[in-house]
C-alpha positions in Angstrom: 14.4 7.0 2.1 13.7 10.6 3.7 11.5 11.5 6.7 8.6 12.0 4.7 8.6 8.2 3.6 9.7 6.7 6.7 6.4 5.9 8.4 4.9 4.8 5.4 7.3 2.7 4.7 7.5 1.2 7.8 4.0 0.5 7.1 4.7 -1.1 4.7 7.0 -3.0 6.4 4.9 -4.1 8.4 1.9 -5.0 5.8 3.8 -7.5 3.5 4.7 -9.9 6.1 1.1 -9.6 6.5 0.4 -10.8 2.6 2.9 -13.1 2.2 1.3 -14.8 4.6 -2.0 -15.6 3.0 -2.8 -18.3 1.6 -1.3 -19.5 -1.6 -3.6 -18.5 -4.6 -3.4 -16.4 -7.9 -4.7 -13.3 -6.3 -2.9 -13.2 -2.9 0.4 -13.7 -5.0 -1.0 -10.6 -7.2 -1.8 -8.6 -3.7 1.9 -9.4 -2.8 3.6 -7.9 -6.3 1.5 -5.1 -6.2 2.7 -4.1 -2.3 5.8 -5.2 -3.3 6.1 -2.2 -6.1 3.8 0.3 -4.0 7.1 -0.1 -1.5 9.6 0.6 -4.5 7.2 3.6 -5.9 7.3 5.1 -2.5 11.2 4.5 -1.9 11.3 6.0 -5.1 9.1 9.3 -4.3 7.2 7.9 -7.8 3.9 10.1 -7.6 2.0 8.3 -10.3 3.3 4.9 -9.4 1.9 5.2 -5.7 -1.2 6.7 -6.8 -1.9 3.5 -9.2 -0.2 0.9 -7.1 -2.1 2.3 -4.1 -5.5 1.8 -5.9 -4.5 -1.6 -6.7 -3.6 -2.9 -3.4 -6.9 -1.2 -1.9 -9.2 -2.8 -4.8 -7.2 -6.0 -3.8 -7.5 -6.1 -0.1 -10.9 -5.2 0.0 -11.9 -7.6 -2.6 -10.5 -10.4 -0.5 -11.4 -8.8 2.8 -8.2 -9.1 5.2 -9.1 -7.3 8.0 -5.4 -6.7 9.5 -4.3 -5.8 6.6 -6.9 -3.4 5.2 -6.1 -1.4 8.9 -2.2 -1.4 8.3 -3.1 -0.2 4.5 -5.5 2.5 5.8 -2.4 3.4 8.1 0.0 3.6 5.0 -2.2 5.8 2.9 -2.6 8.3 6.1 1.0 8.3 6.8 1.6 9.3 2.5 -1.4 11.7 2.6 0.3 13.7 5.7 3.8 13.4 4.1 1.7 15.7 0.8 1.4 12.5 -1.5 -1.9 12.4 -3.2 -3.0 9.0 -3.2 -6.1 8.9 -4.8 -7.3 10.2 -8.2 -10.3 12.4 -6.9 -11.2 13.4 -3.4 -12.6 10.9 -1.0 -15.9 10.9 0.0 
């Protein structure tokens, strides 16, 4: 971990207790895997692996619509984005 990482990954830290705590289905267990390897891809400084896993948790969470967790997620990809990690493909709007 380095100092550019450690808020995000605190985050994150803070977000998967968060998932695993959904209920039981198909998709939440998806949601959890996927934040699961967004952690290891930012641990591991993996540009393209946060880029994709980040799009994949987001598509996730929204599509479910967990509140708490969309804020904490928002809160992750601010703390990557001031750190220099591009985590989207194209520029928000």
């Amino acid at each position: 971990m380095s100092e550019k990482t450690a808020t995000a990954l605190a985050k994150l830290d803070e977000l998967l207790p968060l998932l695993r705590a959904l209920p039981d289905d198909p998709e939440s267990s998806t949601l959890v895997e996927t934040a699961e390897a967004l952690r290891r891809a930012v641990a591991a400084f993996h540009m393209e692996a946060i880029r994709f896993r980040m799009y994949s948790v987001d598509r996730l969470i929204t599509k479910n619509g967990h509140s708490d967790c969309a804020r904490i997620f928002d809160e992750v990809r601010h703390a990557l984005e001031a750190a220099g990690f591009h985590t989207r493909s194209h520029t928000a709007p």
